[in-house]
N, C-alpha and C positions, 0 to 999 in steps of 0.2 A: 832368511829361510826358517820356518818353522820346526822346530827341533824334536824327532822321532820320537822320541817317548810320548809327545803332545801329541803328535797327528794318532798315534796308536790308541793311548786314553779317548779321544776324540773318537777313534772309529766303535770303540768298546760301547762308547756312550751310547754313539748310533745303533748300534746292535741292538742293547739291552731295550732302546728305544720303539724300535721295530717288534721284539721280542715280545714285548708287554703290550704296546697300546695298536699297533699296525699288523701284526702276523694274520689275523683273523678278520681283521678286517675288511668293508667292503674295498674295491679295485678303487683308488683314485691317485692322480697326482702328486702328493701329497706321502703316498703308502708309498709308491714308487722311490720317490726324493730319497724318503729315510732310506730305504731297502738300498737301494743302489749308494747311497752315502757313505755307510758301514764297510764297503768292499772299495768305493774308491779313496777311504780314506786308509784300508790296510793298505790299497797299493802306493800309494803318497809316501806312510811309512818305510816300506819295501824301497823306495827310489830314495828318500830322505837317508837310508842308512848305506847309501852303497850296496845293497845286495844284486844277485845276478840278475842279468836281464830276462834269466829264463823263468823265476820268482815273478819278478813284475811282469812279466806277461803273463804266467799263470793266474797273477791276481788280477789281472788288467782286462783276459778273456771271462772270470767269474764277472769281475762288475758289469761286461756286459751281458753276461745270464743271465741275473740280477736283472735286468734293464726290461729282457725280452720276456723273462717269466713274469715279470712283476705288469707288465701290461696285458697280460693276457694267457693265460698256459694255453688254454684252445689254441688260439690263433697263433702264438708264438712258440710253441712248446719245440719245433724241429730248428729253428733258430737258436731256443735258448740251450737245446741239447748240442748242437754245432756248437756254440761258443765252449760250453763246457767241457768238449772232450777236447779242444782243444786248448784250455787249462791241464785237463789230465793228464795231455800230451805234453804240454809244458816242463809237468812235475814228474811225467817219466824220464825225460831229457837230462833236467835237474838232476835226477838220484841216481842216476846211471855210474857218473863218473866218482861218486860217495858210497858206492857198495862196498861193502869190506870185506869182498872173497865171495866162497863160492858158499849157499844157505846151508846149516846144522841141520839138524832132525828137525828140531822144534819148529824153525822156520818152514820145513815144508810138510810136518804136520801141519801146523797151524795153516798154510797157504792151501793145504789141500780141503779142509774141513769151510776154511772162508769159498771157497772154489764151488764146492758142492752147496754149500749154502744157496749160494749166488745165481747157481742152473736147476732148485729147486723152487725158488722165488721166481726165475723166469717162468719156468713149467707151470707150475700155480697162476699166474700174470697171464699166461700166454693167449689164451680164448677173450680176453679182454682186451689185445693190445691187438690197434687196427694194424687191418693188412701192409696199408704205407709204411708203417712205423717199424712191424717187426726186423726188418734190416738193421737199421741205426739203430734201435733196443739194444739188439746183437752187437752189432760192432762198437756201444758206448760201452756194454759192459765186458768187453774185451780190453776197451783202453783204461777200466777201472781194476781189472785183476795185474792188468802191467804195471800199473801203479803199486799196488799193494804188493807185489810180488818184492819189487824191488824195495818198497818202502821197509819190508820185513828186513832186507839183508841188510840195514845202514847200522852202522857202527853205534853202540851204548850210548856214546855221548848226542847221538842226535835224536834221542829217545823222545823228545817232543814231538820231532819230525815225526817220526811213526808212527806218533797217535794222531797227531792232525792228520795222517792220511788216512787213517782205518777210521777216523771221525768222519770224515769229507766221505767216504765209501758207504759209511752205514746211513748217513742223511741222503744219500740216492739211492740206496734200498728200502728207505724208509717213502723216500719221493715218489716211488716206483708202485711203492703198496698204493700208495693213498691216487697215483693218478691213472692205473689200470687195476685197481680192487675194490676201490671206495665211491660210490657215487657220491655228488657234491651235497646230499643233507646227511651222512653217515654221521653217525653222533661220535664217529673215531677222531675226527678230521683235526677239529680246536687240538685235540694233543698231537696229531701226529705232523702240526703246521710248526708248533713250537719245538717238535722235538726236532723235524728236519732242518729251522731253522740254527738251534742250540746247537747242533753237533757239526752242520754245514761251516757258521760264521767260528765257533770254536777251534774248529779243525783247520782253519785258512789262518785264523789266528798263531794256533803254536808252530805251522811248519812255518809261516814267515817269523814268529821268535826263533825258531828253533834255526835256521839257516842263518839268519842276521846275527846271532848268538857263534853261527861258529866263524866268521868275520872276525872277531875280536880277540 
């Protein structure tokens, strides 16, 4: 069996690989392979350490976002948003039984201010986001505040945890800009493919360290 730390370097590799020569790139086989690489080799790590099965299947439903985004967002975009909420869904299950009491001020300043952010970016988005879509819109970024709600209340030590989920959060606000605000020649796009990709694969990176870490 291939020993965690390898499969994890391995998937970093792929990331940075995608990051640099594939993010921007035209659609092919090829961009796909790396993309989906990166997330099935975090989830390999994730199973290679023993972690929960609710972890690997949160990683397991990104690779295949990964899969459906990376062939197509047109044509795949409600498949690749299915898979993903239901990673979200995963990492809410996940953090539930890891909360540590009921949220301080700070946590629900901060959860109200993310909140608001979140139904101003919809408002702003909205006259762009087709008729079919605006439901699931809605209901993905309902199971992205549950996420982060709870990712807020997790105890000091899983402090990783928390930023890879406020990371994974802002790369689908950042997704959101770029595929109901930006047409496909916006001159925003090259940054905002790398920053969604940096914050996405980052953010999936440290809550799988950060969960596998508290295992030990």
């Amino acid at each position: 069996m291939i020993p965690p730390t390898i499969l994890l370097s391995l998937a970093g590799l792929a990331a940075i690989n995608y990051g640099l020569f594939y993010c921007n790139a035209a659609p092919s086989t090829r961009r796909v392979i790396i993309k989906t690489a990166a997330t099935a080799l975090l989830t390999a790590f994730a199973i290679a350490s023993g972690a929960p099965w609710l972890l690997i299947a949160a990683l397991a439903f990104s690779t295949l976002g990964d899969l459906f985004l990376g062939m197509g967002e047109e044509t795949y975009l409600l498949p690749g948003m299915g898979a993903f909420a239901l990673a979200h869904a995963a990492y809410v299950a996940l953090f539930l039984p890891l909360v540590a009491g009921l949220p301080d001020m700070g946590d629900l300043i901060l959860y109200t201010l993310i909140s608001a952010a979140a139904a101003g970016l919809i408002f702003t988005l909205w006259s762009g986001i087709a008729p079919a879509m605006k439901i699931p819109v809605l209901a993905y970024m309902a199971i992205i505040l549950a996420m982060v709600a709870l990712a807020l209340q997790l105890p000091p030590a899983l402090i990783l945890v928390t930023t890879g989920a406020l990371m994974f959060a802002a790369s689908d606000a950042i997704l959101a800009v770029e595929l109901f605000g930006l047409n496909t020649t916006h001159k925003a796009r090259p940054y905002t493919a790398r920053a969604i990709w940096t914050l996405y694969f980052g953010g999936q990176a440290l809550i799988a360290i950060g969960i596998v870490g508290l295992l030990k």
